[in-house]
Jmol script that loads the backbone (N, CA, C; Angstrom):
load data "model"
ATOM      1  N   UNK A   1       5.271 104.093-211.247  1.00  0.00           N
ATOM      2  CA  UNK A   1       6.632 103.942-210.767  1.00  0.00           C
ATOM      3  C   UNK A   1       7.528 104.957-211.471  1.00  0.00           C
ATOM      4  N   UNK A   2       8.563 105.584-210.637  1.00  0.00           N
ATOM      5  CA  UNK A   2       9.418 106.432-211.365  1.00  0.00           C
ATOM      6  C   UNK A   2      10.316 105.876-212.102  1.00  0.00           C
ATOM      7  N   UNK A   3      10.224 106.212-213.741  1.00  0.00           N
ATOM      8  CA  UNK A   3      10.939 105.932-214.787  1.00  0.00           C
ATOM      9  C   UNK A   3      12.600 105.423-214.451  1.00  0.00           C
ATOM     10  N   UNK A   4      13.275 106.476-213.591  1.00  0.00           N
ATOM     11  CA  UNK A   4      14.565 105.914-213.695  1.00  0.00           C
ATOM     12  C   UNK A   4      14.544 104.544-212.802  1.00  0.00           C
ATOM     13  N   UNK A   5      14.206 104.433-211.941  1.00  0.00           N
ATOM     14  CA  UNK A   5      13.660 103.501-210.835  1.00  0.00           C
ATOM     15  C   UNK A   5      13.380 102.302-212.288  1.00  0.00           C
ATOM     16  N   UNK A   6      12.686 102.139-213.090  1.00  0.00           N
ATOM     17  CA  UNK A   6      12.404 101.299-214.113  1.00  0.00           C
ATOM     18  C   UNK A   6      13.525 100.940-215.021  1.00  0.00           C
ATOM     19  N   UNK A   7      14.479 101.850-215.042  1.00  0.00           N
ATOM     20  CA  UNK A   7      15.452 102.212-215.991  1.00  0.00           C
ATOM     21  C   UNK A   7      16.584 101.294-215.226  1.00  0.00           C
ATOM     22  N   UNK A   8      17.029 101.602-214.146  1.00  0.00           N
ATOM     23  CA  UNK A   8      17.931 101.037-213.023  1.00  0.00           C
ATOM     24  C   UNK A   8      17.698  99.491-213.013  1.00  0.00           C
ATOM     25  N   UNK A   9      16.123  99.411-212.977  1.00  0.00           N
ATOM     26  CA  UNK A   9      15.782  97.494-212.967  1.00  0.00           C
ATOM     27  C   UNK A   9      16.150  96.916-214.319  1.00  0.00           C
ATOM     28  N   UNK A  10      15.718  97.783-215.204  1.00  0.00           N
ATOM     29  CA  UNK A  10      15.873  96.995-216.369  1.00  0.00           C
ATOM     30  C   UNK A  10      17.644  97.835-216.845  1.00  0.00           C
ATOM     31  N   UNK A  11      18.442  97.205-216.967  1.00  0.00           N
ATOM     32  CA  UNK A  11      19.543  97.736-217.870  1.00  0.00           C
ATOM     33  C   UNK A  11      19.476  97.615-219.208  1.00  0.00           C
ATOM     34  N   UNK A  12      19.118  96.242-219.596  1.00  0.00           N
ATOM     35  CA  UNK A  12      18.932  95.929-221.331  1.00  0.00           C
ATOM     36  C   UNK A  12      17.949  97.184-221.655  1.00  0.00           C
ATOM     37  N   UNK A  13      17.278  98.060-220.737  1.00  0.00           N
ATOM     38  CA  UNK A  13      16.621  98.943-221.880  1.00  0.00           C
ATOM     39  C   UNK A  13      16.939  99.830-222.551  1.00  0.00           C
ATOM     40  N   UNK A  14      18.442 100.264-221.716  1.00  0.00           N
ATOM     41  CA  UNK A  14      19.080 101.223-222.426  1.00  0.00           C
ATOM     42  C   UNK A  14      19.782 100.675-223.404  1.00  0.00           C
ATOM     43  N   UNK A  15      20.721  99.531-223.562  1.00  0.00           N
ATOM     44  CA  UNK A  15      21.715  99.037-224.290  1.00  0.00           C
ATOM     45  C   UNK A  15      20.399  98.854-225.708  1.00  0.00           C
ATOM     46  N   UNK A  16      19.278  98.289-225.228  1.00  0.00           N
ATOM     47  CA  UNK A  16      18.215  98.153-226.483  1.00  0.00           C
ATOM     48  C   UNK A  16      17.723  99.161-227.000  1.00  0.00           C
ATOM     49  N   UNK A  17      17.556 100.294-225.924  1.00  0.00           N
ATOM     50  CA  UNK A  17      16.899 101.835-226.832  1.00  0.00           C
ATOM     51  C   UNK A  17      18.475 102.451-228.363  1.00  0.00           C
ATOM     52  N   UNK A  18      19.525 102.151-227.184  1.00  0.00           N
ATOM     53  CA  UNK A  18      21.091 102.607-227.811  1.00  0.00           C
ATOM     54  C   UNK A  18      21.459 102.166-229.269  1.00  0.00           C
ATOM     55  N   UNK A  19      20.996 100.970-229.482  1.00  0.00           N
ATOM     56  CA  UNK A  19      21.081  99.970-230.610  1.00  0.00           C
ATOM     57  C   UNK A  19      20.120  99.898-231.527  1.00  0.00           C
ATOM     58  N   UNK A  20      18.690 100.579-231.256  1.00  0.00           N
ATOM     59  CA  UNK A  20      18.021 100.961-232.026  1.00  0.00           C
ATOM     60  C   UNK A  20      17.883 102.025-232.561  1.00  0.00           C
ATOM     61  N   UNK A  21      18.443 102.938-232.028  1.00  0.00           N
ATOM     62  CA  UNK A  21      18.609 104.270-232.557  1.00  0.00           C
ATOM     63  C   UNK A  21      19.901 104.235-233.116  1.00  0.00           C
ATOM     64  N   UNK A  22      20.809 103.573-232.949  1.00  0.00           N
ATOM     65  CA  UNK A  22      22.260 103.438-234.084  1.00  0.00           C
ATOM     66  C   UNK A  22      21.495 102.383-235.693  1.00  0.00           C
ATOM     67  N   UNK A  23      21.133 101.473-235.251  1.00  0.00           N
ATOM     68  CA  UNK A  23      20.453 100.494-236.642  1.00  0.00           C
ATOM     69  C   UNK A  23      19.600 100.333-237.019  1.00  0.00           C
ATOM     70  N   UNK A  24      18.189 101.780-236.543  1.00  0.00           N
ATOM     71  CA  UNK A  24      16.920 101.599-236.752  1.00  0.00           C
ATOM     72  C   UNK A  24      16.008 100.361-236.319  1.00  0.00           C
ATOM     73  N   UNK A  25      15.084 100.034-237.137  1.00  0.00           N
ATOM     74  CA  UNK A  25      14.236  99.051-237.103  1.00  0.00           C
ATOM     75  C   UNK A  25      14.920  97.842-237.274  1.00  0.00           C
ATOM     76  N   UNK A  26      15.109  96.806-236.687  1.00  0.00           N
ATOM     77  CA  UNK A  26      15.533  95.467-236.226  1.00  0.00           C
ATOM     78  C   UNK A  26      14.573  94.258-236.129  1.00  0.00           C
ATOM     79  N   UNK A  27      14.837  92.990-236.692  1.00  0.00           N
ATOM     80  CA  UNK A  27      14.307  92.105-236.414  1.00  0.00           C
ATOM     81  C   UNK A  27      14.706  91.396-234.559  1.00  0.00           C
ATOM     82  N   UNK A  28      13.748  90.892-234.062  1.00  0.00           N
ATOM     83  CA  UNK A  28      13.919  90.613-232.632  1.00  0.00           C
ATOM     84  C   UNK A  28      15.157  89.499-232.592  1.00  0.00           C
ATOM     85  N   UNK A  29      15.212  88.523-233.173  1.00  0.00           N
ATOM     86  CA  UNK A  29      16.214  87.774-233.246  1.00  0.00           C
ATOM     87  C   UNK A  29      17.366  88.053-233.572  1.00  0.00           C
ATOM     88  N   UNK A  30      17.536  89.168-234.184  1.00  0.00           N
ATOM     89  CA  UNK A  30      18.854  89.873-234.542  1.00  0.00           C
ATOM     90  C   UNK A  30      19.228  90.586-234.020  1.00  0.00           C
ATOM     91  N   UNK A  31      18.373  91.718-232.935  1.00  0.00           N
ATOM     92  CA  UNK A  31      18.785  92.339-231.993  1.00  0.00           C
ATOM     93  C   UNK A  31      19.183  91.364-230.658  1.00  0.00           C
ATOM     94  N   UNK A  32      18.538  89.844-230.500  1.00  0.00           N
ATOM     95  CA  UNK A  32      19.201  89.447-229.401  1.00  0.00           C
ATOM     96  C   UNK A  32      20.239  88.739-230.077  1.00  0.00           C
ATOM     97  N   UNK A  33      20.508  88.514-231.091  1.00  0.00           N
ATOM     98  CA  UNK A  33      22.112  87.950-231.137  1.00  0.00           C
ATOM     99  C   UNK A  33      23.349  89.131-231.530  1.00  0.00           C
ATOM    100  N   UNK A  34      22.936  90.565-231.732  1.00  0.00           N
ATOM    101  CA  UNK A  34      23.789  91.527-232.171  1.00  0.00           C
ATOM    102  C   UNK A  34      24.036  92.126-230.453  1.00  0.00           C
ATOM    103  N   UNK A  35      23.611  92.085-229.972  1.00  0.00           N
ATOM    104  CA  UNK A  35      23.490  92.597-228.220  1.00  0.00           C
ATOM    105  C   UNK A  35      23.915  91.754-227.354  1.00  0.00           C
ATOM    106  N   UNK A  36      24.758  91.828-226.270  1.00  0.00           N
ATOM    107  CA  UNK A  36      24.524  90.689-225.209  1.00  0.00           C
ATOM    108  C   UNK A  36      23.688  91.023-224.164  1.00  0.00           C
ATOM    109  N   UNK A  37      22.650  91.357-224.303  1.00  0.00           N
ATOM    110  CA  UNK A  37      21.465  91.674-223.346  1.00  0.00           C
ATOM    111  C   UNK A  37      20.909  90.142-223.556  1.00  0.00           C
ATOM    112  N   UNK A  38      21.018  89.311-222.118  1.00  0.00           N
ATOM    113  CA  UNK A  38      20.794  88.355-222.121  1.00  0.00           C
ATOM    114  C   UNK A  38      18.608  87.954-222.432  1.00  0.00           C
ATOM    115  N   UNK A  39      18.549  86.456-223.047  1.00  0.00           N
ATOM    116  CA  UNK A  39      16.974  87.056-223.481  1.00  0.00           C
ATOM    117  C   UNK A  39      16.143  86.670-222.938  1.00  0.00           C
ATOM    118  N   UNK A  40      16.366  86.384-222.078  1.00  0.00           N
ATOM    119  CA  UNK A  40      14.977  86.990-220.605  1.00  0.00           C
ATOM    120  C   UNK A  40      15.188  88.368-220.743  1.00  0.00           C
ATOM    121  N   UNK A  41      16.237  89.019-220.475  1.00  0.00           N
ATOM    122  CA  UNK A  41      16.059  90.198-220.014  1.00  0.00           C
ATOM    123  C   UNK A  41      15.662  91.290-220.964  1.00  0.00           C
ATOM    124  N   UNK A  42      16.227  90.421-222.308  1.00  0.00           N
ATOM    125  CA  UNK A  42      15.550  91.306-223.783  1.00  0.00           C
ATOM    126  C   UNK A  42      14.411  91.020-223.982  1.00  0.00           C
ATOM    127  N   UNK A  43      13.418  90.124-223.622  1.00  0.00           N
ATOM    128  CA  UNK A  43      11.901  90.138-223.805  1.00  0.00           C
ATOM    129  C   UNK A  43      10.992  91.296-222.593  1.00  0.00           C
ATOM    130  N   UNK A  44      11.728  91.131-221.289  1.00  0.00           N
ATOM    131  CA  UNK A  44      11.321  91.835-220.783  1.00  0.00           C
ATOM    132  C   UNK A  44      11.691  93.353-220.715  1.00  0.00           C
ATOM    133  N   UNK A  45      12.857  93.771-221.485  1.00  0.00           N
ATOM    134  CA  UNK A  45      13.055  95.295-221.997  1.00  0.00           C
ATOM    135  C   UNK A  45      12.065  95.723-222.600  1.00  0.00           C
ATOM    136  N   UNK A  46      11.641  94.881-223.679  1.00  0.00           N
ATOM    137  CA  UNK A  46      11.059  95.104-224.602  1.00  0.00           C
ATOM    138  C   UNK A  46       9.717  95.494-224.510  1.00  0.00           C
ATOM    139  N   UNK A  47       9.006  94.822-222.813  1.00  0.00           N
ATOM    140  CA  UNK A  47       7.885  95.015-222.737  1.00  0.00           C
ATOM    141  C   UNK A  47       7.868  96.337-221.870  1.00  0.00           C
ATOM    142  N   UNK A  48       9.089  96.157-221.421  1.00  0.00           N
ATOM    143  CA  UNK A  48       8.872  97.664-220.347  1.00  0.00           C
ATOM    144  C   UNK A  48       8.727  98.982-221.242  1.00  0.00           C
ATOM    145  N   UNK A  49       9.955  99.221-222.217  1.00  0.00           N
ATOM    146  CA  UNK A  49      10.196 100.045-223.669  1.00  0.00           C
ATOM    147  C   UNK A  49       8.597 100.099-223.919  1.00  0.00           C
ATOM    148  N   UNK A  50       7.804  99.240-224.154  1.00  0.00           N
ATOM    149  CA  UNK A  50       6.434  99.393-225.098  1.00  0.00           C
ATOM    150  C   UNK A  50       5.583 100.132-223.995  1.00  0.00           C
ATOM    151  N   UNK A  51       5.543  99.564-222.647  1.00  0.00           N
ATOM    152  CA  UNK A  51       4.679  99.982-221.784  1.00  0.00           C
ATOM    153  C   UNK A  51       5.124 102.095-221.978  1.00  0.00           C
ATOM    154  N   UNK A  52       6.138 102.020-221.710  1.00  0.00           N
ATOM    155  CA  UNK A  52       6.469 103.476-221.518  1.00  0.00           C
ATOM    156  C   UNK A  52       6.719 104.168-222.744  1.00  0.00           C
ATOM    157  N   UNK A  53       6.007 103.687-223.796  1.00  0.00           N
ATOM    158  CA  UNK A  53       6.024 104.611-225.062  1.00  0.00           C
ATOM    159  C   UNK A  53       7.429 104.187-225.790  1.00  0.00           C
ATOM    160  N   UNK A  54       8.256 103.887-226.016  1.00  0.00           N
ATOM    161  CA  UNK A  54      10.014 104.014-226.886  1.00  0.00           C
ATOM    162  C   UNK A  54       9.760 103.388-227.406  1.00  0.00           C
ATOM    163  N   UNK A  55       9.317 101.864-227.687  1.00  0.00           N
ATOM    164  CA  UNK A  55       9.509 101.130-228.992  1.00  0.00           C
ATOM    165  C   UNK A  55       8.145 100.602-229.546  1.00  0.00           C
ATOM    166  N   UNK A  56       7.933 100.190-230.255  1.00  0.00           N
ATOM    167  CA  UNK A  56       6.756  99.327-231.160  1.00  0.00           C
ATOM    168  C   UNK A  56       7.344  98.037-231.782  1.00  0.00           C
ATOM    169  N   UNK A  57       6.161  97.196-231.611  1.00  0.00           N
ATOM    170  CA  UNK A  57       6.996  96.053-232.563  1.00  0.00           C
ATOM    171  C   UNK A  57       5.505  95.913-233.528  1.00  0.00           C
ATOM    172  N   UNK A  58       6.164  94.879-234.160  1.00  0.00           N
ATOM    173  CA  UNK A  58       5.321  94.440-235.787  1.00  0.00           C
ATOM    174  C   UNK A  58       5.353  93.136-236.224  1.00  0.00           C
ATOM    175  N   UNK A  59       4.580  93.330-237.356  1.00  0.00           N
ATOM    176  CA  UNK A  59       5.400  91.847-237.672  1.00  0.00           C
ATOM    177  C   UNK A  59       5.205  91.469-239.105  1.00  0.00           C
ATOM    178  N   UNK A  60       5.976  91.587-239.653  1.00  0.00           N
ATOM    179  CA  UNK A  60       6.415  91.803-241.085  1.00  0.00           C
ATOM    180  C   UNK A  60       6.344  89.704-241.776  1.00  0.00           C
ATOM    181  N   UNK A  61       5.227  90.054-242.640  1.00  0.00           N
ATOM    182  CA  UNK A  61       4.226  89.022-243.346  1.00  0.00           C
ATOM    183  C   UNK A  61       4.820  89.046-244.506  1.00  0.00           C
ATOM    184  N   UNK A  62       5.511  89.711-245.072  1.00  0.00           N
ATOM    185  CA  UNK A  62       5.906  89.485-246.190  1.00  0.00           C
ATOM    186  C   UNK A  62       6.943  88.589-246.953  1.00  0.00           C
ATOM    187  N   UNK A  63       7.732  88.281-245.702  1.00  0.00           N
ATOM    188  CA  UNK A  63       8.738  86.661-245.936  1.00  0.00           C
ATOM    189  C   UNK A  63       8.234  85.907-245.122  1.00  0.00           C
ATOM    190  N   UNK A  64       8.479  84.750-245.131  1.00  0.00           N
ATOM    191  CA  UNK A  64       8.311  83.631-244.662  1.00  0.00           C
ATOM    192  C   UNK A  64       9.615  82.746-244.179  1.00  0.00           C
ATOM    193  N   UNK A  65       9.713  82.776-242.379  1.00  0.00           N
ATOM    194  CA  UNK A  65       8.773  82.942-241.502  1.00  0.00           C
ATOM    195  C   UNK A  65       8.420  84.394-241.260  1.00  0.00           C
ATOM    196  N   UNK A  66       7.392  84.724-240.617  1.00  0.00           N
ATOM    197  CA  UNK A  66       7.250  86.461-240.730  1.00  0.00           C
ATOM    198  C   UNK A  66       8.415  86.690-239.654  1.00  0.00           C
ATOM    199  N   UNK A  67       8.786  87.579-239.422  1.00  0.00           N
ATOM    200  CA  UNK A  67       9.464  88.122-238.251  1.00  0.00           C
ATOM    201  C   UNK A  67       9.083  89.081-237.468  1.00  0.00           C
ATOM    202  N   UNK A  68       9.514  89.559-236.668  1.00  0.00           N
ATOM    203  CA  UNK A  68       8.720  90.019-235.176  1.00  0.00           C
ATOM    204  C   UNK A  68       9.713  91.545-235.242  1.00  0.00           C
ATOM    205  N   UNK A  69       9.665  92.420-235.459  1.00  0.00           N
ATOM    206  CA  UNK A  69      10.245  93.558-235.607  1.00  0.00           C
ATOM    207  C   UNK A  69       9.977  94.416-234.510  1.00  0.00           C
ATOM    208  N   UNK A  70      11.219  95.063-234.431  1.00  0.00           N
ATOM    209  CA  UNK A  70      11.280  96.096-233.587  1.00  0.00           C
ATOM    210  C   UNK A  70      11.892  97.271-233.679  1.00  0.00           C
ATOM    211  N   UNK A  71      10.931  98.928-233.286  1.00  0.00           N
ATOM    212  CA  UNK A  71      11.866  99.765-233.798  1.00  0.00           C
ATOM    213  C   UNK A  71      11.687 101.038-232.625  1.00  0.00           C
ATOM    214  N   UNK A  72      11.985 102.141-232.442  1.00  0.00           N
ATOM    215  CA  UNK A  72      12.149 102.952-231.399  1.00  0.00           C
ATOM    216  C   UNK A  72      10.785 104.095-232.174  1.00  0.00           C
ATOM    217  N   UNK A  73      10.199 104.409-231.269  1.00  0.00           N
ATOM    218  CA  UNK A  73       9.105 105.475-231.112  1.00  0.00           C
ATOM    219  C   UNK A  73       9.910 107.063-231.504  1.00  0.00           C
ATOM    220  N   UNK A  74       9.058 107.689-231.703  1.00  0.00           N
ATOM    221  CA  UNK A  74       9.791 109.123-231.529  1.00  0.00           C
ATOM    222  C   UNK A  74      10.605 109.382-230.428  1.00  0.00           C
ATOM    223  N   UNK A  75       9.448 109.556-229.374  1.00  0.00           N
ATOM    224  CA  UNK A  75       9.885 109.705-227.850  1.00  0.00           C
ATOM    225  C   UNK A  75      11.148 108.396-227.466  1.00  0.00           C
ATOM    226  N   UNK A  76      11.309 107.827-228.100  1.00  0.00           N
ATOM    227  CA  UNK A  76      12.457 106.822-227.693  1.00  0.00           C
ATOM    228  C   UNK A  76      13.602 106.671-228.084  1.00  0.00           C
ATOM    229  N   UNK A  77      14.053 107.682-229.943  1.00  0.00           N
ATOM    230  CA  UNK A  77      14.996 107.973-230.305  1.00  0.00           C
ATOM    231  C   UNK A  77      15.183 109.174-229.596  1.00  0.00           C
ATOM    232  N   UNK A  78      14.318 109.867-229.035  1.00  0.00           N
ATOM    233  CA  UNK A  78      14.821 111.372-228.175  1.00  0.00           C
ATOM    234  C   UNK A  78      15.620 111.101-226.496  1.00  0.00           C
ATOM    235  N   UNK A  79      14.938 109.886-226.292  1.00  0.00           N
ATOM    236  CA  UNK A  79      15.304 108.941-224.930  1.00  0.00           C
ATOM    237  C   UNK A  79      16.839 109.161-225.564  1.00  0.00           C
ATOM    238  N   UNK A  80      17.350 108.231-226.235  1.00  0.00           N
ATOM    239  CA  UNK A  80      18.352 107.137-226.840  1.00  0.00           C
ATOM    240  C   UNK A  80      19.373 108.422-227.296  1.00  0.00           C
ATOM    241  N   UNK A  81      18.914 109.485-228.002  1.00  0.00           N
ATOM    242  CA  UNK A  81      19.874 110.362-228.269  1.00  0.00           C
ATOM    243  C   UNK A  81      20.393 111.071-226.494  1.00  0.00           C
ATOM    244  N   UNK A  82      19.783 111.319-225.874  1.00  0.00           N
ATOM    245  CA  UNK A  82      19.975 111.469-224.246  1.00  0.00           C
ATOM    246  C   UNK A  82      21.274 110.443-224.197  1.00  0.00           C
ATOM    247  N   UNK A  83      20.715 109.029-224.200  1.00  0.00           N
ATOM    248  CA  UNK A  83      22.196 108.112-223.623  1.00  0.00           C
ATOM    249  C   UNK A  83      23.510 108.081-224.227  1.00  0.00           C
ATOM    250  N   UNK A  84      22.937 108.198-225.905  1.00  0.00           N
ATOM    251  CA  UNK A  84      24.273 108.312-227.050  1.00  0.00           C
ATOM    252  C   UNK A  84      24.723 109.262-226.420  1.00  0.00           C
ATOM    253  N   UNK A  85      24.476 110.757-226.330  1.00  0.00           N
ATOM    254  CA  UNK A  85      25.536 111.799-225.379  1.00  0.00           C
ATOM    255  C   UNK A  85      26.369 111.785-223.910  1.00  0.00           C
ATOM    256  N   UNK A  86      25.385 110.605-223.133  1.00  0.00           N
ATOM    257  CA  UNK A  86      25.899 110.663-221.883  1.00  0.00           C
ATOM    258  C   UNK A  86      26.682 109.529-221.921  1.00  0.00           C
ATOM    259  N   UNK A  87      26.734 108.320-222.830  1.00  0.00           N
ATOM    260  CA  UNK A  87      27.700 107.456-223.546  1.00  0.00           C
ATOM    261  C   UNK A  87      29.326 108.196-223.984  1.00  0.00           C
ATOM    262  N   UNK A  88      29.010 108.986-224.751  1.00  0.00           N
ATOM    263  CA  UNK A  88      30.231 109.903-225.418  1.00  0.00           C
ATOM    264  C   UNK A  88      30.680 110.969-224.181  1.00  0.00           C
ATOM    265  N   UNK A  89      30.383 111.281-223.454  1.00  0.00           N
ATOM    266  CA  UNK A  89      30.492 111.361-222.377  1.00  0.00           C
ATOM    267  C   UNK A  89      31.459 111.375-221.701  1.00  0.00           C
ATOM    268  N   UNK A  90      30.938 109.974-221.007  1.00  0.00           N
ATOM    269  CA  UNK A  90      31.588 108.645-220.526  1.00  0.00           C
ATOM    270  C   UNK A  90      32.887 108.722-221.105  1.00  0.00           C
ATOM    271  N   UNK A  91      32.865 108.334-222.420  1.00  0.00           N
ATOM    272  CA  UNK A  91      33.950 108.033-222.916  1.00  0.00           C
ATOM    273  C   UNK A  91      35.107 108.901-223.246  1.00  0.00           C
ATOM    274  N   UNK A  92      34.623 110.083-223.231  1.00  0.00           N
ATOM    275  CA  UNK A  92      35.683 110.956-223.679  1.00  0.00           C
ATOM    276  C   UNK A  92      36.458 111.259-222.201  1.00  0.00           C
ATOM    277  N   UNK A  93      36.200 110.885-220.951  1.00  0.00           N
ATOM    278  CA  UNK A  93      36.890 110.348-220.173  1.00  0.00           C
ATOM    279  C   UNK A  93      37.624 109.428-219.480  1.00  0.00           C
ATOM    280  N   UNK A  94      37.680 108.276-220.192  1.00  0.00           N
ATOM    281  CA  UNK A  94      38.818 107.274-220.206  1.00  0.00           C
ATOM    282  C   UNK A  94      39.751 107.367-220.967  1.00  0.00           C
TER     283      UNK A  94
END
end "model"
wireframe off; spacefill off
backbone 0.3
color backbone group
């Protein structure tokens, strides 16, 4: 399927690529309460993001409960720097 075509269905993937490349690596629960990407639609960003290379998740054992981490790929901060510009953009026209 063509990427933007994927991009268009999912919106949370941009607002989620955008937010990971401003705060790095994120715990999943903190990216859905720092975002209003509602969380259906943030579980399923998340899987689309992984399918197409931009993010990885983890899961960090070292506290208790572990947490479920998430952070942007190479190719996905290069995505994300794309939107941060077409964001600023945007904005420098209103």
């Amino acid at each position: 399927m063509d990427p933007l075509k994927i991009l268009e269905k999912q919106s949370g993937m941009l607002r989620l690529l955008v937010y990971l490349a401003e705060d790095g690596e994120k715990p999943l629960t903190e990216v859905r309460d720092d975002t209003d990407i509602p969380i259906h639609q943030l579980y399923s960003s998340v899987d689309k993001c992984k399918e197409m290379g931009l993010v990885k998740t983890r899961i960090d054992n070292t506290k208790y409960p572990p947490k479920n981490l998430i952070y942007a790929t190479e190719k996905g901060k290069k995505v994300a720097e794309k939107l941060l510009e077409i964001k600023n953009l945007i904005k420098s026209y209103q």
